[in-house]
C-alpha positions as CSV (number, residue, x, y, z in Angstrom):
1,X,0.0,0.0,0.0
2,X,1.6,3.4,-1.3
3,X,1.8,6.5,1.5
4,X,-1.7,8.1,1.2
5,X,-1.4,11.7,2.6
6,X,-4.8,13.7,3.8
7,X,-4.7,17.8,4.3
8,X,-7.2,19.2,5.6
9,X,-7.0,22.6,4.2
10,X,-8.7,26.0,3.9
11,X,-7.0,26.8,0.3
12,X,-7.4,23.4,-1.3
13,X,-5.8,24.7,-4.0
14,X,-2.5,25.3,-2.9
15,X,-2.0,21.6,-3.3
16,X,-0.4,19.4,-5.1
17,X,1.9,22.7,-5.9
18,X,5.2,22.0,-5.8
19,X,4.4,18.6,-4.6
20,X,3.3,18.2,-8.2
21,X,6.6,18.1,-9.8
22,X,10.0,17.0,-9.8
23,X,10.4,13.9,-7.7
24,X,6.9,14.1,-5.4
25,X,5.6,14.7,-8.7
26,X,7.0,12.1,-10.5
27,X,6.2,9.5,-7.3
28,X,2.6,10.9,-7.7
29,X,2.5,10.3,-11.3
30,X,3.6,6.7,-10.6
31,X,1.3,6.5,-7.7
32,X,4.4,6.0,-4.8
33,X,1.8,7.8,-2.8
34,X,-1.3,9.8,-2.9
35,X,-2.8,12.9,-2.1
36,X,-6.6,13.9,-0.9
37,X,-7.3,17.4,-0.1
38,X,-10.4,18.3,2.5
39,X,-12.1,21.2,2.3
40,X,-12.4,22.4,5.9
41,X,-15.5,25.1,4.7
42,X,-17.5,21.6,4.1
43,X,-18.2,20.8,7.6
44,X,-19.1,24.3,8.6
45,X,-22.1,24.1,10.7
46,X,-23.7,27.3,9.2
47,X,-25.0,28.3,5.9
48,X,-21.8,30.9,5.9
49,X,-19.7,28.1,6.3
50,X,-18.1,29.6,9.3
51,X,-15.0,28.0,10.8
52,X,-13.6,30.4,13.4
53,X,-14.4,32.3,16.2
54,X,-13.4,34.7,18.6
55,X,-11.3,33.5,21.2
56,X,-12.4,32.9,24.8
57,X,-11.1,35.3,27.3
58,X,-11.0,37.8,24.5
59,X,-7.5,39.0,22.4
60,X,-6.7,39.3,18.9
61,X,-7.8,37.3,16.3
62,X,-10.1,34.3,15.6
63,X,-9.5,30.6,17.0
64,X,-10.7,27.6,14.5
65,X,-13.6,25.8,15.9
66,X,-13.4,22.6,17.3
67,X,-17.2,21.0,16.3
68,X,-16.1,21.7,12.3
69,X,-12.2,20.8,12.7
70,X,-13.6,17.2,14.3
71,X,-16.4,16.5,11.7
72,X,-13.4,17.7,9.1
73,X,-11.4,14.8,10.5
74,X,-13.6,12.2,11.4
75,X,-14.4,12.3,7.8
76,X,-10.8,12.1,6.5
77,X,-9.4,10.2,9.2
78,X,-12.8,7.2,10.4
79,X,-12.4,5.0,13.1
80,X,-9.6,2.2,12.2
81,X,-7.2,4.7,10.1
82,X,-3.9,4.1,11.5
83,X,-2.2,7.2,10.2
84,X,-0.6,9.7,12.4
85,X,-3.3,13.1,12.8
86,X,-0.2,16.1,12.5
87,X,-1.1,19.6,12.9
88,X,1.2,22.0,11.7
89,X,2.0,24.4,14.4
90,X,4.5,27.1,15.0
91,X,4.5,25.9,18.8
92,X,4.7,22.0,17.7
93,X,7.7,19.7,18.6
94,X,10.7,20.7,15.4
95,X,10.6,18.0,12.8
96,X,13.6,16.2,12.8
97,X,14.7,13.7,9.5
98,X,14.2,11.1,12.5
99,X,10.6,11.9,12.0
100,X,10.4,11.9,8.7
101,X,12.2,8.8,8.2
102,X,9.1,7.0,10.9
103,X,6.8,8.9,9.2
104,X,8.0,7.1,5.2
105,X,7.6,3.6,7.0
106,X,3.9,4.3,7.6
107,X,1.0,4.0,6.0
108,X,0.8,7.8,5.5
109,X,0.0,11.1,7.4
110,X,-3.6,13.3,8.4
111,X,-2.4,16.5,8.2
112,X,-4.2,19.7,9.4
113,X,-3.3,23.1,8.5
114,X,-4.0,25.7,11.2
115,X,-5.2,29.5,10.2
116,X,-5.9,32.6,12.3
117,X,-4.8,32.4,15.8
118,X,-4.4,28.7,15.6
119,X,-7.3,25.9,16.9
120,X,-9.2,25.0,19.9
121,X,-7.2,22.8,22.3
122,X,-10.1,20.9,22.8
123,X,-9.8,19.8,19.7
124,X,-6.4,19.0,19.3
125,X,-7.0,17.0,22.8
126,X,-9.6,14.6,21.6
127,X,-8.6,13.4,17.9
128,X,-4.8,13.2,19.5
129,X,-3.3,16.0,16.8
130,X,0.9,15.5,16.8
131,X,1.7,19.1,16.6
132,X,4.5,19.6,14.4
133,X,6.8,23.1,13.6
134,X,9.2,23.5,11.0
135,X,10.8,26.4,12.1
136,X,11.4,29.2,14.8
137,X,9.2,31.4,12.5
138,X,5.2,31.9,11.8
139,X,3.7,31.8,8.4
140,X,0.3,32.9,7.0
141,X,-1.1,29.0,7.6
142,X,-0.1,25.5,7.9
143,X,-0.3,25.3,3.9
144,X,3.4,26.1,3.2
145,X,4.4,23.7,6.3
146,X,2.4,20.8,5.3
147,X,4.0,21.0,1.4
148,X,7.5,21.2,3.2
149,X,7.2,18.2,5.5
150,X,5.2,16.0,2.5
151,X,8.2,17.0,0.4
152,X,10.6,15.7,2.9
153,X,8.7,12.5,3.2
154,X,7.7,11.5,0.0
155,X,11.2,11.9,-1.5
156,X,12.2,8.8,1.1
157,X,9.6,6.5,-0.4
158,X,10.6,3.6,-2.3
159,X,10.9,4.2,-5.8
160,X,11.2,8.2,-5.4
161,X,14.7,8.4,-5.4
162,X,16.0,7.2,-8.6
163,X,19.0,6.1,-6.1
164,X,18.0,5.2,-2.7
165,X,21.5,5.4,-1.2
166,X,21.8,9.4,-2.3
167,X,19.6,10.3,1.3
168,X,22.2,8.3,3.0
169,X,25.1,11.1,3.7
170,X,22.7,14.2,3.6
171,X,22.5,16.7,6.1
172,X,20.9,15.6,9.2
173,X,21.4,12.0,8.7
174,X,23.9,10.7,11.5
175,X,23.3,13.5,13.1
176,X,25.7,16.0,10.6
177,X,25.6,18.6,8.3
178,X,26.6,17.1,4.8
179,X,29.6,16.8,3.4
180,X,30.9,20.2,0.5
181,X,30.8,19.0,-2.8
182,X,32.4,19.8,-5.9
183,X,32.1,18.4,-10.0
184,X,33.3,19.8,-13.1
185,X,35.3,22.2,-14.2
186,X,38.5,20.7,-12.1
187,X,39.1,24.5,-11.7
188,X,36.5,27.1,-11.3
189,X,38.2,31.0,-10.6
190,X,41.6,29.6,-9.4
191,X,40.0,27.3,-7.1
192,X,40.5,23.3,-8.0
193,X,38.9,20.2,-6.7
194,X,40.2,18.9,-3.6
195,X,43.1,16.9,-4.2
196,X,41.9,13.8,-2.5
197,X,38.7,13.6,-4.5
198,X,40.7,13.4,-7.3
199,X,42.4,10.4,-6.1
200,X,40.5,7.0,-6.7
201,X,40.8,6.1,-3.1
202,X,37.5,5.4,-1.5
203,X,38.5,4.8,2.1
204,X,40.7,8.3,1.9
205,X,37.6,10.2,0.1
206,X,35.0,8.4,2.7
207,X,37.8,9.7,5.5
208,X,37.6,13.3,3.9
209,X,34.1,13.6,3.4
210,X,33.4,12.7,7.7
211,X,35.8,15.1,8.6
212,X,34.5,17.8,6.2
213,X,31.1,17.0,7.9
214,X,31.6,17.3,11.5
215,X,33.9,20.6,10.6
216,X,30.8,22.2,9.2
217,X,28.6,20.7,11.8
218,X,30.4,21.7,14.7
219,X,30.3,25.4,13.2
220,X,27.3,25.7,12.3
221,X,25.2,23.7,14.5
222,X,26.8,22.5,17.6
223,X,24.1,21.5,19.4
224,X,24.1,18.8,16.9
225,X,27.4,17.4,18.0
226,X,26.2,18.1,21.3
227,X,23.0,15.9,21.4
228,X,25.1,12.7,19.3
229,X,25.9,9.9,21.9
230,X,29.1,10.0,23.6
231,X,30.0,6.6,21.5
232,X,29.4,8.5,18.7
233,X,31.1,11.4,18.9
234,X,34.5,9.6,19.6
């Protein structure tokens, strides 16, 4: 069974997007997963298809409504679906390539894309939403999130990749940064290759390649190096 992805969306049509070409395109095309969009409007209790409200306790803003959200994902998401329910989130828990990685092994993802001031904890409570950021920043809507970690995943599905081992040494994997990398023309503005990529000797180039990799990690994002296992790091 391919990776069958659900967003529950006010702006349908912001997807597939860019998740419509190049590789998630391509994996679409050749069905290595699919893609349902939910309109959120549908379940609206009102004939102005109202989803929002003002908050309680008052503030700025509007707060999505629980009683649509639920009927929204109840639909998408009956009793039985094993998928993970994600809600994008600027106050989620950072997606890691850890979690995408357990997220390609599944069966696929229910992913809800927040607007306004964000959505009624009640909600989030009962239908057990995973709330998921991808960054120290806030964006207009969950849309843009949602395309970035479906991007990520889709990419490590079987048959995406037209090599499986290229995701092997890539930044974040083993816990570094990934490696500089060079091609053709040997010299470009006075600057060549590196020697030792040059050479024909695997174990030397694999030897470069680590070392370049925790240089850049340690950096740029030491508190990679910092959270690696002791075992590791030696």
């Amino acid at each position: 069974m391919s990776f069958h992805a659900s967003v529950l969306t006010l702006y349908p049509e912001m997807f597939p997007g860019p998740l419509g070409l190049s590789l998630a395109g391509r994996g679409l095309a050749e069905e290595a997963w699919s893609l349902e969009t939910v309109q959120i409007r549908d379940f609206a209790l009102d004939r102005h298809r109202s989803v929002d409200d003002t908050p309680a306790g008052g503030g700025a803003g509007m707060v999505m409504r629980a009683d649509v959200l639920a009927r929204a994902i109840d639909h998408a998401s009956p009793q039985g679906d094993s998928r993970p329910r994600l809600l994008m989130s600027p106050r989620g828990q950072p997606l890691t390539q850890a979690r995408v990685r357990e997220l390609a092994a599944g069966p696929g993802a229910v992913i809800l894309c927040g607007r306004f001031e964000g959505v009624d904890q009640r909600l989030i409570d009962t239908r057990g939403l995973e709330e998921v950021s991808v960054g120290d920043f806030i964006l207009s809507g969950g849309e843009p999130a949602a395309i970035v970690l479906l991007d990520a995943v889709v990419r490590l599905l079987p048959g995406v990749m037209g090599n499986a081992q290229s995701g092997d040494e890539e930044s974040f994997e083993n816990s570094l940064l990934e490696h500089p990398h060079y091609t053709r023309p040997q010299e470009f503005e006075g600057v060549p290759i590196p020697d030792v990529l040059n050479s024909g000797h695997h174990a030397k180039i694999a030897a470069w390649r680590r070392e370049q990799a925790e240089r850049l990690t340690k950096e740029r994002r030491p508190d990679l190096i910092a959270a690696r296992p002791q075992s590791v790091q030696k």
